[in-house]
N, C-alpha and C positions, 0 to 999 in steps of 0.2 A: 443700553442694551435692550434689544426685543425681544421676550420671553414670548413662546405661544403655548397656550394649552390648551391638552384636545381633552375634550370632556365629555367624551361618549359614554362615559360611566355613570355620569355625574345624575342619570338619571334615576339610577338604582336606587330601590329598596332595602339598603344592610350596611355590613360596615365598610364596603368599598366606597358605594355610594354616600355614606357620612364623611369619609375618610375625603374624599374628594369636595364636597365642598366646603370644609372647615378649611383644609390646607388653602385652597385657593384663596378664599376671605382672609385668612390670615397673612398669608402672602402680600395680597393688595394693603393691608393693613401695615405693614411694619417695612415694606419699599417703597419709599420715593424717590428713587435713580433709575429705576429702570418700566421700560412701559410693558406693556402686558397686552397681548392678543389671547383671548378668550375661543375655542374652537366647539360650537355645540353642532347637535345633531339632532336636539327637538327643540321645540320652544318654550319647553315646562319651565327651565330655568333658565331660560336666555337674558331673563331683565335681574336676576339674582344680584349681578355684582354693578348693574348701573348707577349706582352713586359712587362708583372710583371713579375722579376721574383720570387714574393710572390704567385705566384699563378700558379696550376695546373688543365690542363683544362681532364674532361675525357666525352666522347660523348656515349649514351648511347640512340641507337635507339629504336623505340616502339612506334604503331601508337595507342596503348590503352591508356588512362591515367593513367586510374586506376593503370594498371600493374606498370606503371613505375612510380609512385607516392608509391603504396604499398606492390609492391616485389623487385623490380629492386634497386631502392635505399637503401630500408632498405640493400638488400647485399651489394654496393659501399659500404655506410658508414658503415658497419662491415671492410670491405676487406681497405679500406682507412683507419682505424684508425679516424674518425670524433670524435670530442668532444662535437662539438654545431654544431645542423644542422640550416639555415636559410633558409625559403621562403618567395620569395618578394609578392608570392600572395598567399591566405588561399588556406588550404590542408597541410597537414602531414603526412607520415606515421605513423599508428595507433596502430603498434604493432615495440616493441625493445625501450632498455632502453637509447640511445641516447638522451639528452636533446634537443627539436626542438621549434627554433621561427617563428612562423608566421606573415605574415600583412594582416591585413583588409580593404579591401578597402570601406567600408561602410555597414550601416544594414538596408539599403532602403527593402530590401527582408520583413524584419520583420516589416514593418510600416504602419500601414491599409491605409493612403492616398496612398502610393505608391504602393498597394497592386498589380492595377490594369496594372501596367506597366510591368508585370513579365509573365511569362506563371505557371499554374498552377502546372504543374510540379518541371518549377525548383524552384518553392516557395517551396514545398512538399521538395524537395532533401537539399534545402540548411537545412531547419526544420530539418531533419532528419541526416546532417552529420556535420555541425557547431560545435553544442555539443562537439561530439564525438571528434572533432577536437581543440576544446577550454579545453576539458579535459587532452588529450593528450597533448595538448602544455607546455611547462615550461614557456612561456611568449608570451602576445599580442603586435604586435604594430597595434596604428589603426592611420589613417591619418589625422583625427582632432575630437578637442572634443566632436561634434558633432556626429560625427561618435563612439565615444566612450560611450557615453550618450546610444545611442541607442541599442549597445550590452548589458549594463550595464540593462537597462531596461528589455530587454526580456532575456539574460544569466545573471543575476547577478550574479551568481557563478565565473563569470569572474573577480571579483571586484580584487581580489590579482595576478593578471595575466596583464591586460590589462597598457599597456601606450599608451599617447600620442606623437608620435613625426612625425613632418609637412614635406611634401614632399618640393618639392620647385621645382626653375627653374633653370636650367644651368647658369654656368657663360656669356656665348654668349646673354644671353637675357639682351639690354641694350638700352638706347639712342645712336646711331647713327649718327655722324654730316657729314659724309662722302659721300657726294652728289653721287659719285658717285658708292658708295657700292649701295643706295637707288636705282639708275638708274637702274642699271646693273639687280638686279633682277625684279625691273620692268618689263624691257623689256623681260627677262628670262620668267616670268609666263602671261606678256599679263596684265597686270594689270592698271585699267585705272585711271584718275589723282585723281578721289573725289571717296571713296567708304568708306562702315561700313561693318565692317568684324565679322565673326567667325567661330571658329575652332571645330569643331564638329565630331562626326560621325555617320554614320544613323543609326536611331530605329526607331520605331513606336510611342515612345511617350516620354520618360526620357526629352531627347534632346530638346524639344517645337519647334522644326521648325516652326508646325504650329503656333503658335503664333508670331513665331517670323516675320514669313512669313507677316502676318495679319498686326502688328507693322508696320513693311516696308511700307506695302501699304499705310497705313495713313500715313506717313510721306513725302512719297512720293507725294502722291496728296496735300499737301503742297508745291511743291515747289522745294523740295529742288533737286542736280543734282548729288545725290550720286547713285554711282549705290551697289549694295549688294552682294560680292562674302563671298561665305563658300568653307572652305578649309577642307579637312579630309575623313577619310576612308568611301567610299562609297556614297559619298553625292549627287552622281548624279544621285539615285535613289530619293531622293526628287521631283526630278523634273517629274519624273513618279508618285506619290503621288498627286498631289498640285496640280493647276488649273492657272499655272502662267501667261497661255496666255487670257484664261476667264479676270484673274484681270489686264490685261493689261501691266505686268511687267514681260512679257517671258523675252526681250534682258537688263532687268534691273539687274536680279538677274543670277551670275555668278559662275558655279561651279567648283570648280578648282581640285577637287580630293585629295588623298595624297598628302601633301607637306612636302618634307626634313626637319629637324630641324635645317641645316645650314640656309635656307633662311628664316624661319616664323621671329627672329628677324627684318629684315627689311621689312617685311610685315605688323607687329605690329607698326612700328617706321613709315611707312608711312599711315596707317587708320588712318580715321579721328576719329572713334571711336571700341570700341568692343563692341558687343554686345552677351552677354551672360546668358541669362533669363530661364536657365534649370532648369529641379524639382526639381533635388535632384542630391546632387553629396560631395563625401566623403569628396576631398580635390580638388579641383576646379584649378587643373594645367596652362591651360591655363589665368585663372585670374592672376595667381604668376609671368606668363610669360610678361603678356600684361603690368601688371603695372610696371614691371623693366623697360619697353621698353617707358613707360612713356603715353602709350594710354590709352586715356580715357575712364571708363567703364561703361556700365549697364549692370547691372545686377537682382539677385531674391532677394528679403528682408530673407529670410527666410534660416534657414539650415547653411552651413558651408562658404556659402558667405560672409555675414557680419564677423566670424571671420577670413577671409581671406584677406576681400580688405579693412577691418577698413573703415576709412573714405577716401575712393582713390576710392568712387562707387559712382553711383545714381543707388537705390534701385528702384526693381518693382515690384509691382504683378504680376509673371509668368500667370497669366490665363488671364490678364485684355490686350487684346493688344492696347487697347485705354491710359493706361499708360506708354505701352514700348514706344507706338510711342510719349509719350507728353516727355521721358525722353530723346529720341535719338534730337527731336527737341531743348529742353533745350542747350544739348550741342554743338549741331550742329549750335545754334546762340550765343551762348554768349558766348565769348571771354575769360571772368574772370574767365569763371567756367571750362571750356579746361584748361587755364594755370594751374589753382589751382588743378583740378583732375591729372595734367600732373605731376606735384612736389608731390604731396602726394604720388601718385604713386610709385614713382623712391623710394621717404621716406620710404615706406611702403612694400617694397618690400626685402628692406634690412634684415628684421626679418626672411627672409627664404633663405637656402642655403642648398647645399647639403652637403658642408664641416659640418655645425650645426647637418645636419639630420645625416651623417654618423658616426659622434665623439658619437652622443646619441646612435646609435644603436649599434655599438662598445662598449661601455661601457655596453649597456644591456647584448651583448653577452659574455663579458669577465665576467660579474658577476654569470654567471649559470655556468659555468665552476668550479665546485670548488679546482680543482688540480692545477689553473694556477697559474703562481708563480709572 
């Protein structure tokens, strides 16, 4: 069978774009039946997967999407011979009889509390091309049940289409006893000895900065001598946003920008904690990351956190920042409850892999296939 994937995403900055090229490497890692056409749209990572040699990579410029989402490709997969087309982010071509799976990364669009996080429009466009797209599909993957629940509820027609299967974190995210792996990037990104981290990237509101921001402060005027770096794409427009000098905690909170995937393991292995209290999020990556790595978490009660961090979290009300800060306190004094979130963690993290995620999507994709032998 010839699999194709369009990888238009695959150029992203976050966890679509993680989400996208771990699957694909993994994929090429654990098939040797079936060949693999490769569909980019820059040439950032075009030579990424060329040591498979399961896999052919073909580059196909176009600064529109549309076009290259729905004329461009549909001709590749004529001219390639495809059998099952795969995207790691929703959109499919809408016309040709090619069998195409999609992923969903969440139905926050469709959810009246999250209405407000969206801009009007693209509430409007996803309304208006989702559909069209869950029609054309031969099969859903969405990133957690929650995230599936909520297509299910506003597309039910989806109900014979959609599955569940959970993204995860790379092998690299782990405990680390190697003091001096720990140093090295310490000293690399400027990192100072007590700090509560997370990985985020800027929006105006999904994200909770501000709360999270608010949180810090109370916890702060407590006492304690952590300081608060966020790491991720764009984050130092927060600081343009926010009033950090007003509240007294300009040289407290530290912005550190995009950071590598090779180093955020040892970033997670050294915070004393994560802290994570966003509205709404499909499958919550960096939680899967932190608890391999054995850091302790808070988080949001609510959405696809609980089925992510099980019991390896302290739960919070995202809007209450008087409870993010009593939870980041809990863990930042008591001893038993670090150790104990530290071991669930590492326990709980085990139930996600990419190897797991890749064998399930594989298998979805060989089953639409019906010539494969």
């Amino acid at each position: 069978m010839r699999i194709g994937v369009m990888l238009r995403c695959i150029d992203e900055r976050g966890g679509i774009g993680i989400y996208a090229r771990n699957i694909v490497e993994e994929l090429l890692k654990i098939d040797q039946r079936n060949e693999y056409v490769l569909f980019h749209r820059s040439e950032k990572h075009v030579d990424r997967f060329s040591g498979f040699q399961n896999a052919q990579t073909r580059l196909i410029k176009c600064r529109n999407k549309a076009i290259w989402d729905q004329f461009l490709i549909p001709l590749l997969v004529l001219k390639e011979k495809v059998d099952v087309l795969f995207n790691p982010k929703f959109t499919l071509p809408l016309f040709g009889r090619t069998k195409a799976v999609m992923v969903v990364h969440g139905a926050d669009w469709y959810l009246p509390e999250f209405r407000h996080l969206y801009h009007p429009i693209d509430r409007f466009y996803i309304k208006l091309t989702m559909p069209l797209y869950f029609r054309k599909a031969a099969a859903v993957i969405s990133a957690s049940d929650y995230s599936t629940r909520g297509y299910l509820e506003h597309i039910p027609s989806c109900a014979n289409k959609i599955k569940t299967i959970y993204y995860a974190q790379k092998k690299n995210f782990r405990p680390i006893s190697d003091d001096r792996v720990l140093q090295d990037v310490r000293e690399k990104l400027g990192l100072p000895d007590h700090f509560i981290l997370t990985v985020i990237h800027y929006d105006t509101g999904r994200k909770n900065f501000g709360n999270m921001l608010k949180a810090y402060h109370i916890a702060k005027e407590s006492g304690i001598p952590h300081k608060f770096v966020i790491c991720g794409r764009d984050v130092e427009k927060y600081a343009r946003d926010h009033p950090l000098r007003e509240m007294g905690i300009e040289k407290e909170v530290i912005f550190k920008g995009w950071v590598e995937q090779e180093d955020l393991p040892a970033i997670y292995n050294i915070a004393a904690l994560y802290l994570y209290p966003t509205r709404v999020e499909a499958f919550p990556i960096p939680i899967a990351e932190a608890m391999a790595c054995g850091c302790p978490i808070v988080t949001s009660k609510d959405g696809a956190f609980g089925e992510v961090a099980g019991d390896a979290a302290v739960f919070v009300d995202p809007e209450s920042p008087a409870e993010i800060a009593d939870a980041i306190l809990r863990i930042l004094r008591d001893n038993h409850l670090t150790k104990y979130l530290k071991t669930k963690g590492v326990e709980r993290s085990q139930n996600f892999s990419y190897q797991k995620c890749a064998a399930e999507t594989l298998a979805l994709l060989e089953s639409l296939n019906q010539n494969h032998q």
